[in-house]
C-alpha positions in Angstrom: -8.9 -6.4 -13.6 -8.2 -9.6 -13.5 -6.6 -9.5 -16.7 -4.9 -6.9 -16.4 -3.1 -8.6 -12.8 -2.7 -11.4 -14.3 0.0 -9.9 -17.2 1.4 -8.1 -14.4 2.5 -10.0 -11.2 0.7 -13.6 -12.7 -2.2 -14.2 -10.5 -5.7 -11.5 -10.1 -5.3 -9.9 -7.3 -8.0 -7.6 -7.4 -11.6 -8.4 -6.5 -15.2 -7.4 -6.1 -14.7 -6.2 -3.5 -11.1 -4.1 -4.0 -13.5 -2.5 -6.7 -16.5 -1.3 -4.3 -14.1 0.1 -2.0 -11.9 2.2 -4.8 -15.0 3.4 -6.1 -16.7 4.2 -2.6 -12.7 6.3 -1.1 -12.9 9.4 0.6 -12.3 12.3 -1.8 -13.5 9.9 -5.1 -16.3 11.8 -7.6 -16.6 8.8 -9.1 -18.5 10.0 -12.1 -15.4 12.9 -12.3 -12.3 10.8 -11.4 -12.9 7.2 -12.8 -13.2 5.9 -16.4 -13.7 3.0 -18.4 -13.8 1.9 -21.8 -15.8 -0.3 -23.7 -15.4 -2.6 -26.9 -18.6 -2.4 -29.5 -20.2 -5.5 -27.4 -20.0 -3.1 -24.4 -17.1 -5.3 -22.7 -14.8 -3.8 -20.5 -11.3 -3.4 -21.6 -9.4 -0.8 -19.7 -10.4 1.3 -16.2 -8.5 4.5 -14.9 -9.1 6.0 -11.4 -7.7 8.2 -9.3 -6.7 7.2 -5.6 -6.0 9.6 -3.0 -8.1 8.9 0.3 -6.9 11.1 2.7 -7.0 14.1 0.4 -3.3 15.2 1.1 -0.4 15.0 -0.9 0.0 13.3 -4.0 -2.5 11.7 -6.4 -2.2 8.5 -7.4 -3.2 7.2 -10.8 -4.8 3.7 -11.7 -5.0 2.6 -15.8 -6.0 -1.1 -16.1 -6.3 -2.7 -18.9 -7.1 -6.1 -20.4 -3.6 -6.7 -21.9 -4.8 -8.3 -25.4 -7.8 -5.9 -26.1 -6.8 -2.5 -24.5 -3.2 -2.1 -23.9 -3.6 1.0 -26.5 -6.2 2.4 -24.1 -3.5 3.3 -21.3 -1.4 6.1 -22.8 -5.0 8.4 -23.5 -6.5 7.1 -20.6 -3.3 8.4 -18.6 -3.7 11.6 -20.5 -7.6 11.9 -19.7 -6.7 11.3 -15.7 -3.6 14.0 -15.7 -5.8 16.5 -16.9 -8.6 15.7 -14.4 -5.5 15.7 -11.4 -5.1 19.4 -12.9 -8.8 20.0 -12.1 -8.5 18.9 -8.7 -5.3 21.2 -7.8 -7.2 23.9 -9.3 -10.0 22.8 -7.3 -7.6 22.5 -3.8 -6.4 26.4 -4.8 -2.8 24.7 -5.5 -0.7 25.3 -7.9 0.3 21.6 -8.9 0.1 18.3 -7.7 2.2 15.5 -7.9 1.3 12.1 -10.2 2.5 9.3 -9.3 1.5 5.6 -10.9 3.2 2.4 -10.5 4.8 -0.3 -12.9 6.0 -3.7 -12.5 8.3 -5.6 -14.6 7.2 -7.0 -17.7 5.0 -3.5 -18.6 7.7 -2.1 -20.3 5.4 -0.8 -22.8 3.6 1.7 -19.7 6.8 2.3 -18.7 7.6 3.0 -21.9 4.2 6.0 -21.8 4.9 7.1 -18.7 8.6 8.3 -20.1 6.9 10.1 -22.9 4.1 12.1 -20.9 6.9 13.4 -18.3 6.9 10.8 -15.6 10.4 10.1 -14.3 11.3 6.9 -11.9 11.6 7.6 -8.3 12.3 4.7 -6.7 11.5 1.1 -6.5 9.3 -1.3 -3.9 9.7 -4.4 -3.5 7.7 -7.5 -2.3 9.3 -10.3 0.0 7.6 -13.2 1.5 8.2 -16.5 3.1 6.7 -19.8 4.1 4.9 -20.2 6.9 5.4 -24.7 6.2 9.1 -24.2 8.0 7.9 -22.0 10.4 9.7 -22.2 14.0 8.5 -21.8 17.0 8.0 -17.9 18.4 10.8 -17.2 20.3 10.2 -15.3 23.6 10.3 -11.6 23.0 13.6 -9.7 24.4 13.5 -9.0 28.3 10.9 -6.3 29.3 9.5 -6.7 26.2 5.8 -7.5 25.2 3.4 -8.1 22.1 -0.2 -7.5 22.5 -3.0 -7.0 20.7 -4.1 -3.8 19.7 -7.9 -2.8 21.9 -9.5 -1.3 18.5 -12.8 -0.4 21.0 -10.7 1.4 22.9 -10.3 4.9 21.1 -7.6 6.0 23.1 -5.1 2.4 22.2 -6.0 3.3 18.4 -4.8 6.7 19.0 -1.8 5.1 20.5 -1.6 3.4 17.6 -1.9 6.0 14.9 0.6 8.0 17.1 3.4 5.0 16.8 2.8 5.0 12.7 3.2 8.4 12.6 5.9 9.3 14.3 7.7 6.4 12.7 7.4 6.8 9.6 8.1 10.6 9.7 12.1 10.2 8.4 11.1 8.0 5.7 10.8 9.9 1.7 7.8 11.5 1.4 5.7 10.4 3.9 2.6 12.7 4.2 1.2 13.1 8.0 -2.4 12.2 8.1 -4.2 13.3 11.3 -5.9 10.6 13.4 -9.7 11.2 11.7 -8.3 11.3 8.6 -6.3 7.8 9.3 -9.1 6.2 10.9 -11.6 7.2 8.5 -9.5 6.3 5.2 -8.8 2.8 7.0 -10.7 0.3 4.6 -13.7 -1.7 5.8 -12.1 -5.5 4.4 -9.1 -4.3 6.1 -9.6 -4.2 9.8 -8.6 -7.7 10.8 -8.4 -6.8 14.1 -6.9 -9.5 15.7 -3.6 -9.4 13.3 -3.2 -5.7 14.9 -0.1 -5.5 17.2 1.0 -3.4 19.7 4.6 -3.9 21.2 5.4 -2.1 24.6 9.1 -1.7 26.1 9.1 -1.7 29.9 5.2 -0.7 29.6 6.0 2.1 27.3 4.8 1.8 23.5 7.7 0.8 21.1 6.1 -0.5 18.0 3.1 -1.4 16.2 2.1 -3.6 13.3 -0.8 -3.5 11.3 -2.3 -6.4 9.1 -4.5 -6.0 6.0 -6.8 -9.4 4.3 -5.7 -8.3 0.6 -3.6 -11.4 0.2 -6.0 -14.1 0.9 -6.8 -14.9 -2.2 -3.0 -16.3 -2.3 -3.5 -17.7 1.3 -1.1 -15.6 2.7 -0.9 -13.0 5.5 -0.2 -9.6 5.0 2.2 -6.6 6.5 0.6 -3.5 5.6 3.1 -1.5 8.0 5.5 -2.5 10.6 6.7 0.6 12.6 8.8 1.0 15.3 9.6 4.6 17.0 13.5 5.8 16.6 14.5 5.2 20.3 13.6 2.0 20.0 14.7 1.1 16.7 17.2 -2.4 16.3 16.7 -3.6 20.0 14.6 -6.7 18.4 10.7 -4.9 18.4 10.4 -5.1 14.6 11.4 -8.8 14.7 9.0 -9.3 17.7 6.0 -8.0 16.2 6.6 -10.0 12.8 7.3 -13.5 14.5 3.9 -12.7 16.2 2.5 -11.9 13.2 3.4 -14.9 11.4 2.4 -17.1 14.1 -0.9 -15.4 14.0 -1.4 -15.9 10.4 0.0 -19.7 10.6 -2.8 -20.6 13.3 -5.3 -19.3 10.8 -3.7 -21.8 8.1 -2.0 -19.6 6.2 0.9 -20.7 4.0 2.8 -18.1 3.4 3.6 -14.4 4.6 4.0 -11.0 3.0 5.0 -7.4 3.2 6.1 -4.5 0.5 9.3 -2.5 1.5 10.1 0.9 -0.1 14.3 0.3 -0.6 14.3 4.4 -0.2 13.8 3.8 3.4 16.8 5.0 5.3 15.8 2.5 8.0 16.8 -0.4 6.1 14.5 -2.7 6.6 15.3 -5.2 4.0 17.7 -6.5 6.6 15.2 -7.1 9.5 12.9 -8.7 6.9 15.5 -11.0 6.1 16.7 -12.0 9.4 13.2 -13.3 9.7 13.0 -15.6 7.1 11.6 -13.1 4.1 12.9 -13.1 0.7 12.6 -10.6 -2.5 10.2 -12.2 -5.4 9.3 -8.8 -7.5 9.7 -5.3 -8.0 7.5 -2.8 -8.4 8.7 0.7 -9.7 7.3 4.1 -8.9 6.9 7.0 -11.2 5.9 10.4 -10.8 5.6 13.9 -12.6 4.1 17.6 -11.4 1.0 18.6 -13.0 0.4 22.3 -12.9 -3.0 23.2 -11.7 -5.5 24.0 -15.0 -6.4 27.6 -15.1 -9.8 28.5 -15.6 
């Protein structure tokens, strides 16, 4: 894994524990839907899984490989996991699912594979951060504006919570709705920093809500995993709230930096807030997909 990260955006960012929890997710048979491959000294060079947590939707495929002794592993290991995905619509009494794997910029030779077995680019996410050295001081929200933290012991605030996400992100490209159990459930154990959990309220009413995930640490930097803010409140300054908030958060901690992922398919624009606060684009990240037709039995 590490290997494999490395070649790909120059630092591991995968660990022990990313591992556990792939190979622990809702809707896994690990011994069905995850692979690896040895060299003759029983060294692992390559790993394929399949990710879907909240059973919904699309499948998402996994092939890692160490780039010097298994980069010839991907393509059949892709191969092995499309069929399985055919299983598992077979298995869900559908007649296809979608596939869909990522590729960042210098794998031009998976890019290269995915072309051949029928994937097609979608769209493209990219990653923006900043420094949290320069960081000024957090400007007092808009009037009749707050930011608070989310109560995550108080069932009906998460609900809240989950409610704000989903009705958010609900005009974005292919969002999947994911009922409350099914969010709550698929939320991962490592990433429930609780105290990086925002809840912004307009007038007393719930406007936005931002959630935070640990999986940048090992870069020392704190992480967006979404920011969402409903349509009626949208560009009236809760998005930049919630962020500045954020950052200050993860700056106290001693942080140096902060970071999100932004889908540039989003009709909300975001890049722009993201910039006004200080973020800037470092790498892309492209996203392929292809229908596989459920196996028939």
């Amino acid at each position: 894994m590490h290997a494999a990260d490395t070649f790909a955006v120059g630092y591991p960012d995968f660990d022990a524990e990313d591992v556990r929890e792939a190979l622990t997710a809702p809707f896994l048979e690990p011994g069905r839907d995850s692979w690896v491959v040895t060299d003759p000294d029983g060294v692992v060079v390559a790993w394929a899984i399949l990710n879907n947590p909240t059973g919904v939707g699309r499948e998402f495929v996994e092939v890692y490989v160490d780039p010097e002794r298994g980069e010839a592993l991907r393509a059949p290991l892709l191969a092995r996991q499309l069929d399985r995905i055919a299983e598992r619509a077979a298995e869900r009494r559908l007649p296809a699912l979608t596939a869909r794997t990522a590729v960042f910029a210098p794998e031009t030779r998976w890019a290269a594979e995915l072309d051949e077995a029928g994937f097609t680019r979608v769209k493209r996410y990219v990653r923006m951060t900043r420094s949290l050295a320069d960081l000024p001081a957090e400007p007092p929200p808009p009037p009749g504006m707050t930011v608070r933290l989310l109560r995550p012991d108080d069932e009906a605030d998460l609900r809240e919570f989950h409610r704000i996400f989903d009705a958010a992100f609900r005009d974005t490209p292919d969002y999947e709705p994911v009922g409350f159990d099914r969010w709550r459930e698929a939320l991962p154990s490592s990433g429930k920093v609780w105290d990086e959990w925002f809840v912004a309220e307009v007038d007393g009413k719930p406007a936005g809500a931002l959630q935070s995930s640990d999986q940048a640490l090992e870069q020392d930097m704190g992480w967006v995993k979404t920011l969402s803010v409903l349509p009626a409140y949208r560009r009236r300054g809760v998005g930049a709230a919630l962020l500045r908030r954020a950052f200050a958060v993860y700056a106290g901690k001693g942080r140096t930096s902060a970071g999100l992922g932004v889908d540039l398919a989003n009709p909300t624009t975001p890049v722009t807030l993201y910039r006004s606060v200080g973020l800037r684009e470092v790498r892309w990240t492209d996203m392929y997909e292809r229908t596989v037709a459920a196996a028939v039995s």
